[in-house]
N, CA, C and O of each residue as an XYZ file, in Angstrom:
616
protein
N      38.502    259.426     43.579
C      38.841    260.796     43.891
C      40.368    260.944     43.907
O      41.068    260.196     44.589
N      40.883    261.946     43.123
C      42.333    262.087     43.116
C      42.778    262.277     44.081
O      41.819    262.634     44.765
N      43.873    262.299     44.850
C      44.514    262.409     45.964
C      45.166    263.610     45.971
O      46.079    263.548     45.148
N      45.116    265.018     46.689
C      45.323    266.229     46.486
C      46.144    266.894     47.371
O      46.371    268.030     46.953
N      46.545    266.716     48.154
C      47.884    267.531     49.268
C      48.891    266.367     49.809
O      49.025    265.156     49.633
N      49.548    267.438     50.595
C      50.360    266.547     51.714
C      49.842    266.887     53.123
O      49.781    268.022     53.595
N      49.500    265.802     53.693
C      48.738    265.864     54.986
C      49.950    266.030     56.362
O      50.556    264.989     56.615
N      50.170    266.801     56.897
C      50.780    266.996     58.258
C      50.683    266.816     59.200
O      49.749    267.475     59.657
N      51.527    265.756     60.465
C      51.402    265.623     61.588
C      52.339    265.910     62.750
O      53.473    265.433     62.791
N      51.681    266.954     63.992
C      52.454    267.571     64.594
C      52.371    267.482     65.566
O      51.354    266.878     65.905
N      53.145    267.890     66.538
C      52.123    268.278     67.709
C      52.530    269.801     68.098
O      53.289    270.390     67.327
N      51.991    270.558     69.427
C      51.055    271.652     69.598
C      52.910    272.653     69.906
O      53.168    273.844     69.731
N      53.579    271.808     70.266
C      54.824    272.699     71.019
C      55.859    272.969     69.881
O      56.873    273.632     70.099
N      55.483    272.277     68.303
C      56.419    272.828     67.447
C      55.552    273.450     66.474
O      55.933    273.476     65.303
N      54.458    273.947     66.787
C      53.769    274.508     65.628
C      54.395    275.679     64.546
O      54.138    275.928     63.368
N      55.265    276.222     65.454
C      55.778    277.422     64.533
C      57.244    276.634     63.534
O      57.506    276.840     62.349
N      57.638    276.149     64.059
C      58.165    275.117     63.324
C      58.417    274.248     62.196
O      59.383    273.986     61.479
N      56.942    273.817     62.313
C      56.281    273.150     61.671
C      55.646    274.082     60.790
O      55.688    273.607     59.655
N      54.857    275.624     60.808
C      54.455    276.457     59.739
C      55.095    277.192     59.692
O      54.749    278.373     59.662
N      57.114    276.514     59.646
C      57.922    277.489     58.465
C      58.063    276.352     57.596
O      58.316    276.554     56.409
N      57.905    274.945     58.126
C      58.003    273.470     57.149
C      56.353    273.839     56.306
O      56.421    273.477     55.131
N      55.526    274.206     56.518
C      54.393    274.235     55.602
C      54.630    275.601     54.675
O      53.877    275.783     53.718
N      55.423    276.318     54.898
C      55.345    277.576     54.234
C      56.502    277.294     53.511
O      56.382    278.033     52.533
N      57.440    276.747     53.396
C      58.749    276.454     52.440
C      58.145    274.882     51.607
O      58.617    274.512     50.532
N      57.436    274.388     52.087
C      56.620    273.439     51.154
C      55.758    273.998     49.978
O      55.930    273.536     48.850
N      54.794    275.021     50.215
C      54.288    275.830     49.420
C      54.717    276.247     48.864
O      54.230    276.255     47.733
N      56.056    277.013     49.086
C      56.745    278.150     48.294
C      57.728    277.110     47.348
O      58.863    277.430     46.996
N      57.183    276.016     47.059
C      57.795    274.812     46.122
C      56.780    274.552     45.400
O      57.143    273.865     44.445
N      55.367    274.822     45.379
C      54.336    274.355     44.665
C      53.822    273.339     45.007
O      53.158    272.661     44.223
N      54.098    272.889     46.742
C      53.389    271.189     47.437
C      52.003    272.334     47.885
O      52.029    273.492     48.303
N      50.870    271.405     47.577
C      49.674    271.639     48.253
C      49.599    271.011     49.675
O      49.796    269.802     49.793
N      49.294    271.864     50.866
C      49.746    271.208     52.027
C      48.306    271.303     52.877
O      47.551    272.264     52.722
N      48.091    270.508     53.537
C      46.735    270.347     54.697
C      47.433    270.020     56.107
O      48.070    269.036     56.483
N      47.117    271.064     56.661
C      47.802    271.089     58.503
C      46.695    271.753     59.296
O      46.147    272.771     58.872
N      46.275    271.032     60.751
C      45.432    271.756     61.090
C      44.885    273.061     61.338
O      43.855    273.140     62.006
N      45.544    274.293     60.805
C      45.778    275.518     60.910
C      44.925    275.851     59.964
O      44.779    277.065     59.825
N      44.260    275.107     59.207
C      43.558    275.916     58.682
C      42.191    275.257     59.221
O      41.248    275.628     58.522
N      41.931    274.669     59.925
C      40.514    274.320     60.106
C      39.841    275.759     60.916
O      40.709    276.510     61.361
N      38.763    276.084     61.082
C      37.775    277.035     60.910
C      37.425    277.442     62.850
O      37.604    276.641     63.768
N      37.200    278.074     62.912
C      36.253    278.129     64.420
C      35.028    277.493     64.144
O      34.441    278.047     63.215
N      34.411    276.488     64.640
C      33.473    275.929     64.959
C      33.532    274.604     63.946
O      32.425    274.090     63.784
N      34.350    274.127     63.419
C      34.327    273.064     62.566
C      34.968    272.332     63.239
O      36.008    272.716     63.774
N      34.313    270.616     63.425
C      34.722    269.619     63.694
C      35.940    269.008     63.432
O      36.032    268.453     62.337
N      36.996    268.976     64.253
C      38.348    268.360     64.266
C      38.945    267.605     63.817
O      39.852    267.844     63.019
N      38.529    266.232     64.287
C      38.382    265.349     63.922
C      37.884    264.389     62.656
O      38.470    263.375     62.277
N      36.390    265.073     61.965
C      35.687    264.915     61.002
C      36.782    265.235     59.618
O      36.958    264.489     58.654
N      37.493    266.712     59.901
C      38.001    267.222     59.095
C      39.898    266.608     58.618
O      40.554    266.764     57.588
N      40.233    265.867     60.023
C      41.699    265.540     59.941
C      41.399    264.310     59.139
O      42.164    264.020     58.219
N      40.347    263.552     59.403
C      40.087    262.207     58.654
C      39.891    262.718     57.317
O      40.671    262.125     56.571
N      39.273    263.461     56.762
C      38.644    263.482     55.327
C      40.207    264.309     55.007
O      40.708    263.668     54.083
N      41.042    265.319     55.353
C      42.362    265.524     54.914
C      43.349    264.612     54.737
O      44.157    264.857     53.841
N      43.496    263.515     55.437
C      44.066    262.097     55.465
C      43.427    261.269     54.452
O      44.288    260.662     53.815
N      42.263    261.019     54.069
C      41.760    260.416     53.306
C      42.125    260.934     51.603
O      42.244    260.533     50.445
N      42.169    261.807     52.254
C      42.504    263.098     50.774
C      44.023    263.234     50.364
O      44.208    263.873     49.328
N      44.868    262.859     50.848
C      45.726    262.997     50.758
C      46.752    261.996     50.028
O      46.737    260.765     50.052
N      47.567    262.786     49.432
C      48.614    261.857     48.666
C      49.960    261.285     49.355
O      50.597    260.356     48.858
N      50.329    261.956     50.578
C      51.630    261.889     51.103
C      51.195    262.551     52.309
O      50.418    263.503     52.385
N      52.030    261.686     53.635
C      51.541    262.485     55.048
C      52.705    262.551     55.432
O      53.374    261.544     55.198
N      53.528    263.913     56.277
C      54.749    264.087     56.979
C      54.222    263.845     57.927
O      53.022    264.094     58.033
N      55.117    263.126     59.212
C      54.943    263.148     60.184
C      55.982    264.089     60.870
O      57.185    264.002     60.623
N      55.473    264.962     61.715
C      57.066    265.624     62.165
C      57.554    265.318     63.541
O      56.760    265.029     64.436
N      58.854    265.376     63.730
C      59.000    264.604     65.184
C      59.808    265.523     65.901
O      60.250    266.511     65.315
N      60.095    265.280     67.306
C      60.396    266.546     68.075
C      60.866    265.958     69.175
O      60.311    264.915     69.519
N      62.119    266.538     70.077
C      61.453    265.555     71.564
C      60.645    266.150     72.190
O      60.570    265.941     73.401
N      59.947    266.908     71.675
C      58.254    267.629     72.167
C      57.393    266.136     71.974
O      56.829    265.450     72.826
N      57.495    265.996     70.934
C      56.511    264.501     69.986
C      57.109    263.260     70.761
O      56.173    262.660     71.291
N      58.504    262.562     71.063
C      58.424    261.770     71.408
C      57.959    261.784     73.156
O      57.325    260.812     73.567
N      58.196    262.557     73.817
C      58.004    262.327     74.926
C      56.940    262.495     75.279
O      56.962    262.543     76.509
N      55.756    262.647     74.825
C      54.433    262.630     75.049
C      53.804    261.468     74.836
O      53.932    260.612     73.961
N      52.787    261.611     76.192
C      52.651    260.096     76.331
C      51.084    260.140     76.327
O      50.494    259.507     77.203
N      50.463    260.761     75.510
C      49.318    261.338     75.229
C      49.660    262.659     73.896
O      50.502    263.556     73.910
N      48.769    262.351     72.982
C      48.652    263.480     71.686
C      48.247    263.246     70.972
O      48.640    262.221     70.415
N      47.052    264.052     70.362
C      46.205    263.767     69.099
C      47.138    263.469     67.893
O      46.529    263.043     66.911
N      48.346    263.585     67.765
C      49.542    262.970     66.831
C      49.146    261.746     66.900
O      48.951    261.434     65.726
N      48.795    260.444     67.863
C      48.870    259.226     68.361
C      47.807    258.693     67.525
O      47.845    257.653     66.867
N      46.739    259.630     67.641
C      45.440    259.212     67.101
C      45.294    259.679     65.662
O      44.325    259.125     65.144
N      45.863    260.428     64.920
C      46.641    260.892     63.732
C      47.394    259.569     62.591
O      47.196    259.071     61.483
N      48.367    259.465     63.791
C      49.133    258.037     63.285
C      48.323    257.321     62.966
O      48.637    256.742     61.926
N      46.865    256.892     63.560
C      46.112    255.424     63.695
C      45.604    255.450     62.703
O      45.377    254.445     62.030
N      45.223    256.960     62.294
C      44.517    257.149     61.013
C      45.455    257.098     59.895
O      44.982    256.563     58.892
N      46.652    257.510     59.799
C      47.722    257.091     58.998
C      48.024    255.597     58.631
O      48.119    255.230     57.459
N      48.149    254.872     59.559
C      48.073    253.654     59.294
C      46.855    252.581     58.672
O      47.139    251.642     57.929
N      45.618    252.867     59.067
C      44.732    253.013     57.702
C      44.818    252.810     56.061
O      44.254    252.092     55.235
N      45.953    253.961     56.046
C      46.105    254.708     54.849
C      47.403    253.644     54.593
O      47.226    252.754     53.762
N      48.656    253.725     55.272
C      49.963    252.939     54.890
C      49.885    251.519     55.185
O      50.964    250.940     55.315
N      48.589    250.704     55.342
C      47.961    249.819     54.883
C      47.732    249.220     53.534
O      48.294    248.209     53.112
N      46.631    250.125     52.744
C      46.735    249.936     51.733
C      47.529    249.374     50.652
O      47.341    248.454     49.856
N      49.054    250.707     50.989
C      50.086    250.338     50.084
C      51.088    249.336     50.101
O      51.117    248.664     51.132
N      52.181    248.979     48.940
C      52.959    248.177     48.785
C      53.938    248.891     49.726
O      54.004    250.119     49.780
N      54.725    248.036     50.493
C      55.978    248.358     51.574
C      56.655    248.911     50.370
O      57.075    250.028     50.670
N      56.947    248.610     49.121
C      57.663    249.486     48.154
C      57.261    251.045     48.041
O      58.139    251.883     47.835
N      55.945    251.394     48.178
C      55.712    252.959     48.059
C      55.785    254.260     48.626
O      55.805    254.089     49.845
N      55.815    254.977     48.471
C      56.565    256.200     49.362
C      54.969    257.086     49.904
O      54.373    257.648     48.985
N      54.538    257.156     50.875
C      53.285    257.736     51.195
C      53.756    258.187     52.373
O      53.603    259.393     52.565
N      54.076    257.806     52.885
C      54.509    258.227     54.885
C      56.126    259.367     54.560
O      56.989    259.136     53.714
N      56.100    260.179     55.230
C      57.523    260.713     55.746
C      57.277    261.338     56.724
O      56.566    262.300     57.012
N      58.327    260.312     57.495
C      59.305    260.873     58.953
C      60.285    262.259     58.906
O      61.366    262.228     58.318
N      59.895    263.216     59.444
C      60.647    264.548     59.226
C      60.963    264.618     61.146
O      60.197    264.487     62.100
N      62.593    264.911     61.038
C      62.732    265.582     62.339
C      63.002    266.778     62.529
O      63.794    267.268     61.724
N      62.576    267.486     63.403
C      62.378    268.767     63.733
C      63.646    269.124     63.983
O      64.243    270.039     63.416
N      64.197    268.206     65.075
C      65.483    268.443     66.117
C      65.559    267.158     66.602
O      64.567    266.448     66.769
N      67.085    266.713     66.917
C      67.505    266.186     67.363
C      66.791    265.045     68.227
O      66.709    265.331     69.421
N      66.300    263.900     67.881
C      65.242    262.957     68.439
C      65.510    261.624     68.021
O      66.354    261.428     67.147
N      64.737    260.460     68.674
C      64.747    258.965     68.084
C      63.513    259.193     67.215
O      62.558    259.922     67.484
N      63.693    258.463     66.153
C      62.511    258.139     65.195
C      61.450    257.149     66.149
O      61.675    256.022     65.710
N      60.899    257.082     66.724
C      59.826    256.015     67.394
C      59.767    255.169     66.771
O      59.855    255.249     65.546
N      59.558    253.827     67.563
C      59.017    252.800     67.348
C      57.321    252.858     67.017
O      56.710    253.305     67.987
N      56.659    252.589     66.144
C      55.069    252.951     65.765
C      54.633    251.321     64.846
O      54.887    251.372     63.643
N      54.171    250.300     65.235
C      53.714    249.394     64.098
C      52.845    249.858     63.339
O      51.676    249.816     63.724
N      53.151    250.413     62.086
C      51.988    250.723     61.099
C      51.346    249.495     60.138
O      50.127    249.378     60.008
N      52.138    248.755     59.598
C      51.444    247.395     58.950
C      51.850    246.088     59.695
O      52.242    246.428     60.812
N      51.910    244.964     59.573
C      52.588    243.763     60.018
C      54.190    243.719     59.623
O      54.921    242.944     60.240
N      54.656    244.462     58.709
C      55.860    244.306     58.392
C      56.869    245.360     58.575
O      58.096    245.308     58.488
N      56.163    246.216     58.818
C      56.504    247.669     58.755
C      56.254    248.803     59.816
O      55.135    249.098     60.234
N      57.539    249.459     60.239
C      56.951    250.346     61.582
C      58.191    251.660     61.595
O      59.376    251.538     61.286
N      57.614    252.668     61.966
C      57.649    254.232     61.429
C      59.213    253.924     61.623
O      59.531    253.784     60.442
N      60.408    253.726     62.368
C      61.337    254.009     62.796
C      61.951    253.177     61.456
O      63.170    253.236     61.294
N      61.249    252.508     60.622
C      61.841    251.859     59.333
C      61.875    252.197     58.254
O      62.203    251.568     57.248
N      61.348    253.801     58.449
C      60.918    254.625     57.478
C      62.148    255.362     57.341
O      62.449    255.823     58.442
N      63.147    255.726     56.276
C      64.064    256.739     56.021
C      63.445    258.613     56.297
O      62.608    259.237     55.645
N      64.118    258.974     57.283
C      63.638    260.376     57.721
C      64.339    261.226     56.936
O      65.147    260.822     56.100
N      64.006    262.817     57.210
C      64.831    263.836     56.813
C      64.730    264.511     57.521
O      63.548    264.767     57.750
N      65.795    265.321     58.414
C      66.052    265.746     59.486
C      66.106    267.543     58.429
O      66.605    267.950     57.379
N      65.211    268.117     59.606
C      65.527    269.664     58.827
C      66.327    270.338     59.854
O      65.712    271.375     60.103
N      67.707    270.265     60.800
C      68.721    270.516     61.275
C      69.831    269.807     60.761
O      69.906    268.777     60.091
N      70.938    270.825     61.363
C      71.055    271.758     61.629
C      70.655    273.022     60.374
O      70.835    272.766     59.183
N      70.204    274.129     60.751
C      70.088    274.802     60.236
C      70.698    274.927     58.549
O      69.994    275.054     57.547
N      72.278    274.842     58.604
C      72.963    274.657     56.924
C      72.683    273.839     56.274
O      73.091    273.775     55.115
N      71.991    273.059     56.748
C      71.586    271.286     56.031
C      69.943    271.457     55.671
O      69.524    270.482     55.048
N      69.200    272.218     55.864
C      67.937    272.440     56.059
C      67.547    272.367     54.108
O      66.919    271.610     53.368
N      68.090    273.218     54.006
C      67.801    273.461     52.615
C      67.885    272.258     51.577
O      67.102    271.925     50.688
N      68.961    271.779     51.944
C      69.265    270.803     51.261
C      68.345    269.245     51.636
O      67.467    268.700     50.967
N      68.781    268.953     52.585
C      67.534    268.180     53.457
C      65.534    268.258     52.791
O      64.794    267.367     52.373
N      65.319    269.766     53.001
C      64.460    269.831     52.397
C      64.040    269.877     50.846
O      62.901    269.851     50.380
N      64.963    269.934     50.343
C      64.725    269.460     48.421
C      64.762    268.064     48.503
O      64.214    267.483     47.566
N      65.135    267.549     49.154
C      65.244    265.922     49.381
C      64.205    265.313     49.581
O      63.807    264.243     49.121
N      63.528    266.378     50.648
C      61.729    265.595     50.806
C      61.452    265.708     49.718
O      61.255    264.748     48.972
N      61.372    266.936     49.373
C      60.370    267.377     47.970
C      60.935    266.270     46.922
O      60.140    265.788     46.116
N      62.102    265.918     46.919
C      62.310    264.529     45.880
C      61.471    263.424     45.865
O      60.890    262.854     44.942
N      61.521    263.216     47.144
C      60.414    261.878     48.031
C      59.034    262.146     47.488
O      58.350    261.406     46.781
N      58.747    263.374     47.964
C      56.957    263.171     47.595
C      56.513    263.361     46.827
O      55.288    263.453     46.746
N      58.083    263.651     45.013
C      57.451    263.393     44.245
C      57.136    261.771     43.508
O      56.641    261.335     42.468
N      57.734    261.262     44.705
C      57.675    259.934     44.267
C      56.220    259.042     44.980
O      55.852    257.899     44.708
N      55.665    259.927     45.857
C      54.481    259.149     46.373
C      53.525    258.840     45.222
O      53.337    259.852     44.547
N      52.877    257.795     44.790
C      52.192    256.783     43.921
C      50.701    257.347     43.415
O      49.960    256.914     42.532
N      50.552    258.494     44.331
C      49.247    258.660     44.203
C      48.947    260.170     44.187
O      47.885    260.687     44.533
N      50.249    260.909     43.647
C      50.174    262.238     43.481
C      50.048    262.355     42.389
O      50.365    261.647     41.433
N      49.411    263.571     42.514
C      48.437    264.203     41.286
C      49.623    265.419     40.441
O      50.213    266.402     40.887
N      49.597    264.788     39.073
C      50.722    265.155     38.246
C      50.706    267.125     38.147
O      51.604    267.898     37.810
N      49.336    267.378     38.584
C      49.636    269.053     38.719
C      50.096    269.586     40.175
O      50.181    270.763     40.524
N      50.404    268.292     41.029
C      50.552    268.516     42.612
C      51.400    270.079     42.724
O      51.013    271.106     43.282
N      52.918    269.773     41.839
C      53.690    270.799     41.730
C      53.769    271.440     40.831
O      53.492    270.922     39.749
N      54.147    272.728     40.874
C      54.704    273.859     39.730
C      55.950    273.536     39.330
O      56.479    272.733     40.099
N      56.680    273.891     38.325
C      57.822    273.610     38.027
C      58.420    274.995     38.182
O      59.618    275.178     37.966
């Protein structure tokens, strides 16, 4: 099965935030999966796994909303991420660290060799840097291994 979006991880206190980062992703031609679109009465969980599974590239976004929580379905997100950044060669680009604001990248062991804070981020502050910052992701995930060559529009 081809691998078809970019999967998003957030938590609950930067959501708006985070869907102006899903809405300036789109408005680039990235196909994006964030929990905002799951349904009233559809299973949560069922659905974040099969979007993760589905997915070609996962942002993680970070906040000191995100780090200082010491509890968040982000946590259990990650576990399922790591799953996934398993698979690949420490050479491939599948994971990105995005900061919201001003934060430490966490410490996270995702493989035996490898752990999130070793991951090169892109910070979407301050505000004048945003733009630029953000063509930079979009550079990155066109480099993830397992994106699907109609992912973007030109």
């Amino acid at each position: 099965m081809a691998k078809k979006h970019v999967f998003v991880s957030y938590v609950r206190e930067d959501e708006a935030e985070v869907g102006r980062l899903v809405n300036d992703l789109t408005a680039r031609g990235e196909t994006v999966w964030w929990d905002q679109m799951l349904l009233p009465g559809q299973p949560w969980d069922h659905h974040i796994q099969l979007a993760i599974r589905e997915s070609f590239a996962a942002i993680v976004c970070l906040s000191p909303s995100s780090v200082a929580r010491v509890r968040s379905g982000q946590f259990r997100e990650l576990a399922m991420l790591q799953e996934r950044v398993t698979g690949y060669s420490q050479l491939a680009s599948y994971l990105f660290p995005v900061r919201l604001a001003q934060c430490e990248v966490p410490y996270y062991r995702l493989t035996g060799q490898l752990s999130l804070d070793q991951i090169e981020y892109t910070d979407l502050f301050p505000e004048e840097r945003r733009a630029v910052n953000l063509d930079r992701l979009i550079q990155g995930l066109a480099r993830a291994p397992e994106r699907p060559t109609t992912a973007r529009r030109s």
